[in-house]
PDB file of N, CA, C and O in Angstrom:
ATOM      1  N   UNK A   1      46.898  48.099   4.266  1.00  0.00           N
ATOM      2  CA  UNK A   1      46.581  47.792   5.650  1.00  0.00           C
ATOM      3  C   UNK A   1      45.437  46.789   5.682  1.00  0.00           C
ATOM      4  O   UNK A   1      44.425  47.095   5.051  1.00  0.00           O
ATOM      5  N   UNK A   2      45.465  45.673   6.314  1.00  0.00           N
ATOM      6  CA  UNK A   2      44.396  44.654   7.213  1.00  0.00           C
ATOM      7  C   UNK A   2      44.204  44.814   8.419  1.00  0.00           C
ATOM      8  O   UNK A   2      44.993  44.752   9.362  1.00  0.00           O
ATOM      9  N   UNK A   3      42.812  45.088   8.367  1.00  0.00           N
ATOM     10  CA  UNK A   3      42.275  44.997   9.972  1.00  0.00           C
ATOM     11  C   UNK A   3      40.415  44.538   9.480  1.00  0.00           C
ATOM     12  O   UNK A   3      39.597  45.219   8.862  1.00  0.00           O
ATOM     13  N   UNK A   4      40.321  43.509   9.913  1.00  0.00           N
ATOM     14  CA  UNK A   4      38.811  42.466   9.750  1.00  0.00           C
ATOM     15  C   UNK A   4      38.863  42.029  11.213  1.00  0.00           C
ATOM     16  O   UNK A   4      39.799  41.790  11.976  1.00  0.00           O
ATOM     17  N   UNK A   5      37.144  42.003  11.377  1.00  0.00           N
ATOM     18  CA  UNK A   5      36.488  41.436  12.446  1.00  0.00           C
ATOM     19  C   UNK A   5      35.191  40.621  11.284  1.00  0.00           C
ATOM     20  O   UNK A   5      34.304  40.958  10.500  1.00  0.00           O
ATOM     21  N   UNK A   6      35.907  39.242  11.901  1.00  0.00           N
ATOM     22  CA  UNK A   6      34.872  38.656  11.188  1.00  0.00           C
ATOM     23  C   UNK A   6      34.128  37.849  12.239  1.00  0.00           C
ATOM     24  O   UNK A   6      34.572  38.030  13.373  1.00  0.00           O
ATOM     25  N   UNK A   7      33.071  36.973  12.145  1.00  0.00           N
ATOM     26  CA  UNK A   7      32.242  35.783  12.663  1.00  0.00           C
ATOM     27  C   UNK A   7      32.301  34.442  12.147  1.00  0.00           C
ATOM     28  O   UNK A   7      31.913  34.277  10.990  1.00  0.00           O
ATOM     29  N   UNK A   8      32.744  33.396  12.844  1.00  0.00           N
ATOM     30  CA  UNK A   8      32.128  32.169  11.889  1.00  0.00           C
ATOM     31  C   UNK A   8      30.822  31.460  12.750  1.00  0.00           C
ATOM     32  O   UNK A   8      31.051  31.214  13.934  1.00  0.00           O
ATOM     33  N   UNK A   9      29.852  31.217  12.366  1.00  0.00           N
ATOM     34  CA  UNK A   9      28.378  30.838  12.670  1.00  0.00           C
ATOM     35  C   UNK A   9      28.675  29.351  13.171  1.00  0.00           C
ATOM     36  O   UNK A   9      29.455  28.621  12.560  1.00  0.00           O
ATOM     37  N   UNK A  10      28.158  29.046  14.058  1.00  0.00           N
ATOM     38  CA  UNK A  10      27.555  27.353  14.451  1.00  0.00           C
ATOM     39  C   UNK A  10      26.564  27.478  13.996  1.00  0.00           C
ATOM     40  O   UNK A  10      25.672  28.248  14.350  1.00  0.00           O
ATOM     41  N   UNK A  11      26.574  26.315  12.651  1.00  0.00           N
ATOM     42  CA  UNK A  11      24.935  26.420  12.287  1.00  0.00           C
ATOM     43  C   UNK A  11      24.541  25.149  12.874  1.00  0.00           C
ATOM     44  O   UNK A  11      23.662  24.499  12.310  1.00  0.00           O
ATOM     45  N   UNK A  12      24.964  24.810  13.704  1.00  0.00           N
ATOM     46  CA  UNK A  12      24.687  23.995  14.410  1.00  0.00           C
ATOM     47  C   UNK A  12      23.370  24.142  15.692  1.00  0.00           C
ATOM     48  O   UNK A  12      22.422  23.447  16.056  1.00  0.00           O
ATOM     49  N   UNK A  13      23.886  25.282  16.025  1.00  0.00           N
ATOM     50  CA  UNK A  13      23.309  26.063  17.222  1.00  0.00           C
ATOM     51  C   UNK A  13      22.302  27.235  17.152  1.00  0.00           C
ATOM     52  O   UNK A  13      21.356  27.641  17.826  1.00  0.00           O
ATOM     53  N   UNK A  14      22.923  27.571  16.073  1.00  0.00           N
ATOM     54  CA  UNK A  14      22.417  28.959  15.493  1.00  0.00           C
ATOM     55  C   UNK A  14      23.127  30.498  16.289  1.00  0.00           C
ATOM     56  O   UNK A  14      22.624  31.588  16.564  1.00  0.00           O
ATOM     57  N   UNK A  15      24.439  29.948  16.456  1.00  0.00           N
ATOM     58  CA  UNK A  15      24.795  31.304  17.329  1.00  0.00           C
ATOM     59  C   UNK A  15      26.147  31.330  16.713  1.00  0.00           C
ATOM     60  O   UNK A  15      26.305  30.348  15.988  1.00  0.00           O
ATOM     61  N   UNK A  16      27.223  32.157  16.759  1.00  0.00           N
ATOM     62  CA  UNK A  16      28.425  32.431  16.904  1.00  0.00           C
ATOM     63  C   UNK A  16      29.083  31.647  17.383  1.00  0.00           C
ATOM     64  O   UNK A  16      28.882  31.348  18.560  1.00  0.00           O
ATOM     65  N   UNK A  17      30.327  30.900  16.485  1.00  0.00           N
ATOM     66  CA  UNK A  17      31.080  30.174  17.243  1.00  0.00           C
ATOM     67  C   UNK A  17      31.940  30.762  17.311  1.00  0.00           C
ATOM     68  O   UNK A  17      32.130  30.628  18.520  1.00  0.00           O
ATOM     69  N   UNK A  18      33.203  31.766  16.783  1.00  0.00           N
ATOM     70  CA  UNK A  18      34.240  32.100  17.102  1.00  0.00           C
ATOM     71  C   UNK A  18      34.286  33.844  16.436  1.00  0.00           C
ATOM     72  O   UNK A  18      33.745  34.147  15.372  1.00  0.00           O
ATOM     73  N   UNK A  19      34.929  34.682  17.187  1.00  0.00           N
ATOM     74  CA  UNK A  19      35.346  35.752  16.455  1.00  0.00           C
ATOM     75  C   UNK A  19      36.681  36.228  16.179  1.00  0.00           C
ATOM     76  O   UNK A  19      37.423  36.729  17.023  1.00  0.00           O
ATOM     77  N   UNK A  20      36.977  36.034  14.852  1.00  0.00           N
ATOM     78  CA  UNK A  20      38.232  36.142  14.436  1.00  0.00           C
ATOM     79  C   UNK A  20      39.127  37.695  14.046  1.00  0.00           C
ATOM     80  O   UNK A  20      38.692  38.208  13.015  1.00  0.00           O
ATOM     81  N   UNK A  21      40.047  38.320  14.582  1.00  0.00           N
ATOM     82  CA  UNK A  21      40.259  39.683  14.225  1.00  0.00           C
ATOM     83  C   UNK A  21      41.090  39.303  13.334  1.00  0.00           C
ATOM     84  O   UNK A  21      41.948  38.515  13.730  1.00  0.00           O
ATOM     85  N   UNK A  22      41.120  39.618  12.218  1.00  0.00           N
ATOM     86  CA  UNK A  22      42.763  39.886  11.396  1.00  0.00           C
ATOM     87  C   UNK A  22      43.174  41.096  11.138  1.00  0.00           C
ATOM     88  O   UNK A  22      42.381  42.008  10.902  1.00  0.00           O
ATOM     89  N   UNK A  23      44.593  41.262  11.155  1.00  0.00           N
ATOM     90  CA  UNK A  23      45.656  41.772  10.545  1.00  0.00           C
ATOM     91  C   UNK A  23      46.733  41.820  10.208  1.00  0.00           C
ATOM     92  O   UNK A  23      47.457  40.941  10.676  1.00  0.00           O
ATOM     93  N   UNK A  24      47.458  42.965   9.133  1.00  0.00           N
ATOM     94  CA  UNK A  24      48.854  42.830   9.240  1.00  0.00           C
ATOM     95  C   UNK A  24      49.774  43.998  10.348  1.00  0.00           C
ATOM     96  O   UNK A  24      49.619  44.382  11.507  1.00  0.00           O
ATOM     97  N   UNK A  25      50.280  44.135   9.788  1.00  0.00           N
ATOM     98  CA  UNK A  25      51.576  44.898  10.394  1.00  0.00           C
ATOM     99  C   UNK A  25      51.226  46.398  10.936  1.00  0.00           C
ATOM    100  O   UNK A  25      51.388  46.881  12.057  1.00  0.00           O
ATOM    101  N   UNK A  26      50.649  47.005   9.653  1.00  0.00           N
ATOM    102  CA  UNK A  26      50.098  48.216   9.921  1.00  0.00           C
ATOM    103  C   UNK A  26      48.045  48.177  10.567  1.00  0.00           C
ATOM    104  O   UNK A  26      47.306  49.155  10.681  1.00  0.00           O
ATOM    105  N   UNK A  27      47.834  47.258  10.742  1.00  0.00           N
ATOM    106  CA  UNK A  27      46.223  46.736  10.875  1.00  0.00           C
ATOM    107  C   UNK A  27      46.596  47.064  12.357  1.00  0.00           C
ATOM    108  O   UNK A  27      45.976  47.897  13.019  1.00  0.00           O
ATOM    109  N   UNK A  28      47.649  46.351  12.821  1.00  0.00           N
ATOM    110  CA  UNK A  28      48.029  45.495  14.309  1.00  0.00           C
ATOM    111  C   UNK A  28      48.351  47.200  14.996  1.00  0.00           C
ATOM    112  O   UNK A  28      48.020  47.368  16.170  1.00  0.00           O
ATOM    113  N   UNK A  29      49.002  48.425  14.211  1.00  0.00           N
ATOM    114  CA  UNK A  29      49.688  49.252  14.818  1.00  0.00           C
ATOM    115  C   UNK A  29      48.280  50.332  14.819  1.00  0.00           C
ATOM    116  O   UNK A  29      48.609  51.280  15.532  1.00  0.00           O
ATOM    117  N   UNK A  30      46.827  50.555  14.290  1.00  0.00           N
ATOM    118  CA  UNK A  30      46.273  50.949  13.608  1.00  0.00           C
ATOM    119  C   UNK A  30      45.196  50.776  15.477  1.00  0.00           C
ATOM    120  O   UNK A  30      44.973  51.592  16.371  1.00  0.00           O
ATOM    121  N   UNK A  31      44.806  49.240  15.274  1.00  0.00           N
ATOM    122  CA  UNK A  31      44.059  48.918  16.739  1.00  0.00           C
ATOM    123  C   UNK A  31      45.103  49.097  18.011  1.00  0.00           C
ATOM    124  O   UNK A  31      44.497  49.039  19.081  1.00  0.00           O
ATOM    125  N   UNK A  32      46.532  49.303  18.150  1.00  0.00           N
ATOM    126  CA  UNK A  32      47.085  49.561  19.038  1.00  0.00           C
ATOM    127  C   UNK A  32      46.785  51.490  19.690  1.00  0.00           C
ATOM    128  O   UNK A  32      46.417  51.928  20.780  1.00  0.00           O
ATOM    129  N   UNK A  33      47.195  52.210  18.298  1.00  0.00           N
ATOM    130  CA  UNK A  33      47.016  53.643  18.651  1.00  0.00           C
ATOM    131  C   UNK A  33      45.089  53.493  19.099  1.00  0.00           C
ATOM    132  O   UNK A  33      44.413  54.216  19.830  1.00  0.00           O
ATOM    133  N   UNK A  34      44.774  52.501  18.457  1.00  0.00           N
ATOM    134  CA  UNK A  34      43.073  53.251  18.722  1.00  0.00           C
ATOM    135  C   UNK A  34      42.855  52.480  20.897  1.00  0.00           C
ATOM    136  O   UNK A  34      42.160  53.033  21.750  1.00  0.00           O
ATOM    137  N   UNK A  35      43.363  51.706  21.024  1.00  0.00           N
ATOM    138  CA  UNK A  35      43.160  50.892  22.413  1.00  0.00           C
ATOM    139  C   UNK A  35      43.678  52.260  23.427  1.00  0.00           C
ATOM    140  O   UNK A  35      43.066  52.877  24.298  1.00  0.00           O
ATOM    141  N   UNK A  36      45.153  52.417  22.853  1.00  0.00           N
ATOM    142  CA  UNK A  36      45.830  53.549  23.700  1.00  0.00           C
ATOM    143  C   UNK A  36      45.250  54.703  23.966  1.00  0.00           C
ATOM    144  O   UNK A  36      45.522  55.440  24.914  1.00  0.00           O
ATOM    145  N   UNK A  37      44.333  54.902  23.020  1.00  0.00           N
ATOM    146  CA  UNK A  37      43.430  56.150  23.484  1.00  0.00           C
ATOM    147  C   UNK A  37      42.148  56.571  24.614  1.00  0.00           C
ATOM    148  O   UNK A  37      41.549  57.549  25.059  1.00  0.00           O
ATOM    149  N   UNK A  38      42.214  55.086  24.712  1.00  0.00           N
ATOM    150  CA  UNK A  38      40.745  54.740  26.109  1.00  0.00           C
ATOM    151  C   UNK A  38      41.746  54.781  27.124  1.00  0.00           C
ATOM    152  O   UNK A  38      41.454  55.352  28.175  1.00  0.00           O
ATOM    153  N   UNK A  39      43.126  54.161  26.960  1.00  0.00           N
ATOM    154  CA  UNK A  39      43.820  54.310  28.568  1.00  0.00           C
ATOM    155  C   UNK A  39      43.223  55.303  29.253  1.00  0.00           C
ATOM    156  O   UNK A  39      42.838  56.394  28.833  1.00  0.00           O
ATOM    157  N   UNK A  40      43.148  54.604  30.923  1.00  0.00           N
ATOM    158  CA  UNK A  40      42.763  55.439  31.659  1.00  0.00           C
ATOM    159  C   UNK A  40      41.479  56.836  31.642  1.00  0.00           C
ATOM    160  O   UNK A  40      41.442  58.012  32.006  1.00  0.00           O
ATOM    161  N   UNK A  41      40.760  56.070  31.136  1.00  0.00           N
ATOM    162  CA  UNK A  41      39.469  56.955  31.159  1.00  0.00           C
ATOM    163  C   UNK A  41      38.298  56.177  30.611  1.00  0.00           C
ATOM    164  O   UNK A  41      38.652  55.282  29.844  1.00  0.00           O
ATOM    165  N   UNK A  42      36.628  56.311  30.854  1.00  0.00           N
ATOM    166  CA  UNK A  42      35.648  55.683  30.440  1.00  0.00           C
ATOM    167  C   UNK A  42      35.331  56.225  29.090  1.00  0.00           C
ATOM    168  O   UNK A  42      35.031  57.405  28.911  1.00  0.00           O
ATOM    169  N   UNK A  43      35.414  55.214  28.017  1.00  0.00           N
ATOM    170  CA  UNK A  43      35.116  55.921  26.358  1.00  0.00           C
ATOM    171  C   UNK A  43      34.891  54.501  25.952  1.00  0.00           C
ATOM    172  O   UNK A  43      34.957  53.442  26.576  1.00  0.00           O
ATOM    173  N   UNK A  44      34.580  54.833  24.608  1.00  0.00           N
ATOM    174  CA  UNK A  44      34.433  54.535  23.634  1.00  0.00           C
ATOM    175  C   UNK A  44      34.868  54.926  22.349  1.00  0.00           C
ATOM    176  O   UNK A  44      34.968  56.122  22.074  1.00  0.00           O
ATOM    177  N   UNK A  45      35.291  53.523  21.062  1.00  0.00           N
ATOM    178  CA  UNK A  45      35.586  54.346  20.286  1.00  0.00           C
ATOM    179  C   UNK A  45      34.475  52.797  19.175  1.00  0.00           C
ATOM    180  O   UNK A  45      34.069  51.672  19.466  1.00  0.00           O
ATOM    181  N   UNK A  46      34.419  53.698  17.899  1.00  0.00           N
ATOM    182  CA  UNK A  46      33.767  52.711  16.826  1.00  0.00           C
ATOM    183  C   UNK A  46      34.807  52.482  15.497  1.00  0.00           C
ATOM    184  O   UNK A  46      35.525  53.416  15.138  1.00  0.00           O
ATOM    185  N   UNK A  47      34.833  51.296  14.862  1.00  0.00           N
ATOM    186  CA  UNK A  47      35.754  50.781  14.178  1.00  0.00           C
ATOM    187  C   UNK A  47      34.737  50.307  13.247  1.00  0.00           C
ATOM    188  O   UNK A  47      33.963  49.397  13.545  1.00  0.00           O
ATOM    189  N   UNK A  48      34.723  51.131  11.706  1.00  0.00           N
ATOM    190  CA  UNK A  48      33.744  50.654  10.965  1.00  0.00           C
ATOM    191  C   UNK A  48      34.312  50.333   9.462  1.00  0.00           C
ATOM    192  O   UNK A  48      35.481  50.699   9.338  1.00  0.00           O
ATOM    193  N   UNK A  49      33.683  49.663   8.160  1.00  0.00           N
ATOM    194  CA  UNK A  49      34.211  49.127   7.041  1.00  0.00           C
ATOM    195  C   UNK A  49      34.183  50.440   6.281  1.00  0.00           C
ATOM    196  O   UNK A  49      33.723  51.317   7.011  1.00  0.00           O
ATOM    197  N   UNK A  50      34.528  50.915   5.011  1.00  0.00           N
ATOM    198  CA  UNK A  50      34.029  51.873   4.321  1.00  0.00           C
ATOM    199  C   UNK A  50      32.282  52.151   3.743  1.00  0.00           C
ATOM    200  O   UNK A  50      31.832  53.201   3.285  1.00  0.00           O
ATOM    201  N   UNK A  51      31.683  51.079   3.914  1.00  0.00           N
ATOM    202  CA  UNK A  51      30.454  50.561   3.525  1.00  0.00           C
ATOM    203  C   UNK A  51      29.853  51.212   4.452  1.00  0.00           C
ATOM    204  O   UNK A  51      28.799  51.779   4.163  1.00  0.00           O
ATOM    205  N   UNK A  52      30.441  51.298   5.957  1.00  0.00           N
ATOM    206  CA  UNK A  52      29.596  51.560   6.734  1.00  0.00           C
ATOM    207  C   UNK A  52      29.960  53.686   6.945  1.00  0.00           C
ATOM    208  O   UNK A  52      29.227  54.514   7.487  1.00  0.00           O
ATOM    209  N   UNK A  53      30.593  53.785   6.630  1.00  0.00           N
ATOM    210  CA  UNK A  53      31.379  55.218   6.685  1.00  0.00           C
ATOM    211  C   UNK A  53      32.274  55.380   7.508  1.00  0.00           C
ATOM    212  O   UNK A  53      32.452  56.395   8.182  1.00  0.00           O
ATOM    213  N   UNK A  54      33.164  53.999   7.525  1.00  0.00           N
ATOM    214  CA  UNK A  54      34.494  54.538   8.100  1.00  0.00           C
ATOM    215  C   UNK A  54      35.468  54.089   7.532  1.00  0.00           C
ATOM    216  O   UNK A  54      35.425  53.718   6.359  1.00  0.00           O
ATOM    217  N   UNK A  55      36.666  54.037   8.368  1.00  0.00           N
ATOM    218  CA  UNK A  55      37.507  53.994   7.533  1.00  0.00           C
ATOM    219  C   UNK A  55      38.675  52.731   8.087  1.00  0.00           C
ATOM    220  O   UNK A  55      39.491  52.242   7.305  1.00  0.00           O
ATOM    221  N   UNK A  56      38.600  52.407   9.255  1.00  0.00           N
ATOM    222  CA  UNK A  56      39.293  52.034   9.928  1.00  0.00           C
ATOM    223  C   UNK A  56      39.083  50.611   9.642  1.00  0.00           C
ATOM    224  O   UNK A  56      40.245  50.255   9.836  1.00  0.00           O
ATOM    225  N   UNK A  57      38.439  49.482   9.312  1.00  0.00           N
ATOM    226  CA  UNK A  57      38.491  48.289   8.998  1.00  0.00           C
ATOM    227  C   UNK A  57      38.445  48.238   7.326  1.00  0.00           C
ATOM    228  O   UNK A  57      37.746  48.996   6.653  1.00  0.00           O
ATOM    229  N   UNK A  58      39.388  47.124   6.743  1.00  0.00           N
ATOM    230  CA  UNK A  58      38.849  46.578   5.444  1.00  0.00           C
ATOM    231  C   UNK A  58      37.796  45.458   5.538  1.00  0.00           C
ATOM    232  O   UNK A  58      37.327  44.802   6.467  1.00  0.00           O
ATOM    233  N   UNK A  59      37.549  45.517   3.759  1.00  0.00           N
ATOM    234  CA  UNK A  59      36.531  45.025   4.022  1.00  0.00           C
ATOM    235  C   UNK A  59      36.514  43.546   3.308  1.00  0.00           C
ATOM    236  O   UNK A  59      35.524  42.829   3.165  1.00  0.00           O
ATOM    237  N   UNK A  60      37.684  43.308   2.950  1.00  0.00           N
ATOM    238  CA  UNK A  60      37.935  41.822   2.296  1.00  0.00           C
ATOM    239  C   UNK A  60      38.544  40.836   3.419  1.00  0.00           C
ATOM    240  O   UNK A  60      39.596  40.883   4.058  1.00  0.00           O
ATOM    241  N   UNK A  61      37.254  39.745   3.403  1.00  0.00           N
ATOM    242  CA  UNK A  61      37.594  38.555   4.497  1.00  0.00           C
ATOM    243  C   UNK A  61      38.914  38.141   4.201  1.00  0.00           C
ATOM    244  O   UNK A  61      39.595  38.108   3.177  1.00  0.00           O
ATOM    245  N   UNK A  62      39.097  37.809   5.492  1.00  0.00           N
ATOM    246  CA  UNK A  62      40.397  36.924   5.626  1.00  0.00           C
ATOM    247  C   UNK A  62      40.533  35.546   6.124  1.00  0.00           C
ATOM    248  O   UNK A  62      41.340  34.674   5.803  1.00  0.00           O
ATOM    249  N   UNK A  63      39.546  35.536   7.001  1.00  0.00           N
ATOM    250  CA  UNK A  63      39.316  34.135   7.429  1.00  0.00           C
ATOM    251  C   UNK A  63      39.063  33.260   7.011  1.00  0.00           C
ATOM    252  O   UNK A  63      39.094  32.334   7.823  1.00  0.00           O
ATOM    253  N   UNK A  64      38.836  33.042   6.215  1.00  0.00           N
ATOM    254  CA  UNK A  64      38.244  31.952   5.064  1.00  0.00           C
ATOM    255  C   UNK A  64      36.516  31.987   4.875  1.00  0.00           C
ATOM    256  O   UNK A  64      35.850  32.790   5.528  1.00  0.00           O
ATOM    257  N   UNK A  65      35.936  31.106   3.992  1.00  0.00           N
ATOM    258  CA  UNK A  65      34.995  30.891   3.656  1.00  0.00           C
ATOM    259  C   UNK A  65      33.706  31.250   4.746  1.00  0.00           C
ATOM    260  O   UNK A  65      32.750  32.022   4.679  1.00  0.00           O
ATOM    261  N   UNK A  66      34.266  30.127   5.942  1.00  0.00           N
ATOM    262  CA  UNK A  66      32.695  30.072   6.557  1.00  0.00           C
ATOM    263  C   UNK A  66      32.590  31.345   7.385  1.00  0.00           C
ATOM    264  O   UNK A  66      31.529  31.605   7.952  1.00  0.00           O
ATOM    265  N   UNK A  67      33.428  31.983   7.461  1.00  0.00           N
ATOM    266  CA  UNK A  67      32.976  33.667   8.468  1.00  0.00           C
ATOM    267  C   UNK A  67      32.625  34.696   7.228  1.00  0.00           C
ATOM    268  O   UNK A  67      32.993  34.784   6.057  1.00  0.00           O
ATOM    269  N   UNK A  68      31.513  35.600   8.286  1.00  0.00           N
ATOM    270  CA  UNK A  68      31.198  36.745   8.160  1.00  0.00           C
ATOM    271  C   UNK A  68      31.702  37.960   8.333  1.00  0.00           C
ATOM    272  O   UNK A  68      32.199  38.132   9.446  1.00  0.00           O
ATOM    273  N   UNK A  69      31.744  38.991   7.494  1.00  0.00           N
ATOM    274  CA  UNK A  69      32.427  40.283   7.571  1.00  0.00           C
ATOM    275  C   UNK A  69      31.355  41.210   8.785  1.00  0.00           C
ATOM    276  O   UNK A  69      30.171  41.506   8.947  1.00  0.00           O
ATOM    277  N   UNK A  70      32.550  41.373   9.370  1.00  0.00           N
ATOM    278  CA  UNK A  70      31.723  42.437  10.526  1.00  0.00           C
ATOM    279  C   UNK A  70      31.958  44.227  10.297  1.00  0.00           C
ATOM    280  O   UNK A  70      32.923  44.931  10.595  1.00  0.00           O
ATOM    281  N   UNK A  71      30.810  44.531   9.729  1.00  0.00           N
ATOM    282  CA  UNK A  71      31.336  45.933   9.313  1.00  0.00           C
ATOM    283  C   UNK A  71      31.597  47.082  10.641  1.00  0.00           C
ATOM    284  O   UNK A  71      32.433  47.984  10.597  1.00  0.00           O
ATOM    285  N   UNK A  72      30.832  46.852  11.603  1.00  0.00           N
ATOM    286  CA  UNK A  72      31.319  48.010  13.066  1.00  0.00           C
ATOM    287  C   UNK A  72      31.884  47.289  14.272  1.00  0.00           C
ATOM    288  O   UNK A  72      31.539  46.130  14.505  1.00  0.00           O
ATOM    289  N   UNK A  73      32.655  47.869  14.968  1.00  0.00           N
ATOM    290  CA  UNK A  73      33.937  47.138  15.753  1.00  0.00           C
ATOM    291  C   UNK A  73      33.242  48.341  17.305  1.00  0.00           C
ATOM    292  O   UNK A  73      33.088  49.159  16.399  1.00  0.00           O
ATOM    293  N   UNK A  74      32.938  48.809  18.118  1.00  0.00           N
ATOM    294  CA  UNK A  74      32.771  49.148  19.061  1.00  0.00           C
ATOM    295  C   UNK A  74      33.792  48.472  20.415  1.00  0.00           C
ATOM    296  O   UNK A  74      33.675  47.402  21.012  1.00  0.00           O
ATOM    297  N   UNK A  75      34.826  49.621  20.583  1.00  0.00           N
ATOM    298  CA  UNK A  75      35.706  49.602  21.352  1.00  0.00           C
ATOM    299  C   UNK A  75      35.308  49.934  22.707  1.00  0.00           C
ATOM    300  O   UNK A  75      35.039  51.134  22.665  1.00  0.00           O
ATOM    301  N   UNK A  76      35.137  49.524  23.830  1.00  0.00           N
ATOM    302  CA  UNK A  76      34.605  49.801  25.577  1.00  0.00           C
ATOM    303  C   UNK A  76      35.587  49.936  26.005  1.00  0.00           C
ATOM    304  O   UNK A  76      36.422  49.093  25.677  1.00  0.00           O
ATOM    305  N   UNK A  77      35.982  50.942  26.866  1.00  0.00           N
ATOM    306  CA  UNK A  77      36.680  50.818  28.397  1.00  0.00           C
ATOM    307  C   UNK A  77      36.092  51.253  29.003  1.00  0.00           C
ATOM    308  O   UNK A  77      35.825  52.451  29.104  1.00  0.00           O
ATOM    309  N   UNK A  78      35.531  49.903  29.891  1.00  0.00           N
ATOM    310  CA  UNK A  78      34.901  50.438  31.340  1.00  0.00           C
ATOM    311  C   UNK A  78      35.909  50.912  32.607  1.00  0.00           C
ATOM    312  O   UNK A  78      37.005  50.352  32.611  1.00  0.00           O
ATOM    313  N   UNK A  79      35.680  51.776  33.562  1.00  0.00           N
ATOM    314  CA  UNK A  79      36.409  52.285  34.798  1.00  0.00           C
ATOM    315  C   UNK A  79      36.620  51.004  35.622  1.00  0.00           C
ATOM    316  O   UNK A  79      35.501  50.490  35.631  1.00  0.00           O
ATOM    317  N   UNK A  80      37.370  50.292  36.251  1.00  0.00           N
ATOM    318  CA  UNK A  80      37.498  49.630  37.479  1.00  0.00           C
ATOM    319  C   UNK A  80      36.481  50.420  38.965  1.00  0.00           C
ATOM    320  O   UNK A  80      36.423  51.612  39.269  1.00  0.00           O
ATOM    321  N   UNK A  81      35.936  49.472  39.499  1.00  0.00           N
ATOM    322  CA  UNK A  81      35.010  50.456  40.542  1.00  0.00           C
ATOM    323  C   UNK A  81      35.823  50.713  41.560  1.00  0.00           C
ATOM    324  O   UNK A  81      35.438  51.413  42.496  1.00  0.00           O
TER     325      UNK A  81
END
């Protein structure tokens, strides 16, 4: 299974230029069951590397060279007011 949240940097700027998610097949079905679980209600869920003590992201980039591995993924659903 692949599932990465990476960063690639403007070092231009000094900020974040893009954030890239990857996965495959089972990565893609992995963040689907975890989204489906905020339906309809205010939660949260966290998406972390093994490094960090979870389990749910790998931890080998995919994006190429210039991005960063993002080890925690913090999932929001806010309520509509």
């Amino acid at each position: 299974m692949i599932l990465t949240v990476e960063v690639e940097p403007d070092g231009d700027r000094n900020t974040i230029a893009e954030v890239a998610i990857c996965f495959d097949d089972e990565g893609l079905d992995l963040l689907l069951r975890k989204l489906e679980r905020l339906r309809g209600k205010k939660d949260h869920l966290h998406l972390m590397t093994s490094s960090w003590s979870g389990e749910d992201l790998t931890e080998e980039k995919q994006g190429g060279s210039n991005y960063e591995l993002v080890n925690h993924l913090r999932l929001v659903k806010l309520m509509q007011p």
